[in-house]
N, C-alpha and C positions, 0 to 999 in steps of 0.2 A: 301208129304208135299207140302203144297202152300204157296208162298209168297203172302203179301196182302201191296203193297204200302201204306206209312205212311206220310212220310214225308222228305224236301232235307232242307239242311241249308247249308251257306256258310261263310268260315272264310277268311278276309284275314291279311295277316299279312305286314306292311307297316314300312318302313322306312321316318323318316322326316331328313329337312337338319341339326340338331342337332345329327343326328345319335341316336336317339333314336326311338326301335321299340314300334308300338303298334299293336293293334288286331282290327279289324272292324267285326261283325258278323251279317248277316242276317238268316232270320228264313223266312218260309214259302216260298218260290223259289217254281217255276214250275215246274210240275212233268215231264213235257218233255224239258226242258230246255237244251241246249245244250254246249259241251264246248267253243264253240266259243260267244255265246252270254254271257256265265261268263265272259270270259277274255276282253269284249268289255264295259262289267259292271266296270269291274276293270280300265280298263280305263277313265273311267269318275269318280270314286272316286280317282283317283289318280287328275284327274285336279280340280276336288272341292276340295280337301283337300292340291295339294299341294306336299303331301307324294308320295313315289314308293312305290308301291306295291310290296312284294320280294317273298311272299308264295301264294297260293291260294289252299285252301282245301276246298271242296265240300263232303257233308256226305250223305246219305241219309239211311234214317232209312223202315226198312222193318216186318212187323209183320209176324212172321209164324205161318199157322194157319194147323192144320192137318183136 
């Protein structure tokens, strides 16, 4: 069997200073994207928004194809 890349998306999950969490998700992220440039992503949505960031999930979806 082969795998055939599809596609990566990324959630993060953030705390604001109300204590209340929410979810931020992107779609279509780069297929060689690395952990270190996620977690430098998250940092800049943490200074435009404000929120910590407390989760970060990366998914990436794969077709198998025989």
């Amino acid at each position: 069997m082969e795998k055939q890349w599809t596609k990566k998306a990324l959630r993060l999950t953030t705390i604001n200073a109300d204590a209340i969490d929410g979810h931020r998700s992107f779609s279509s992220i780069g297929k060689n994207v690395d952990d270190q440039k996620v977690i430098d992503f998250s940092k800049i949505v943490e200074k435009l928004t404000g929120d910590d960031v407390k989760f970060i999930a990366v998914t990436e979806v794969n077709q198998l194809a025989e």
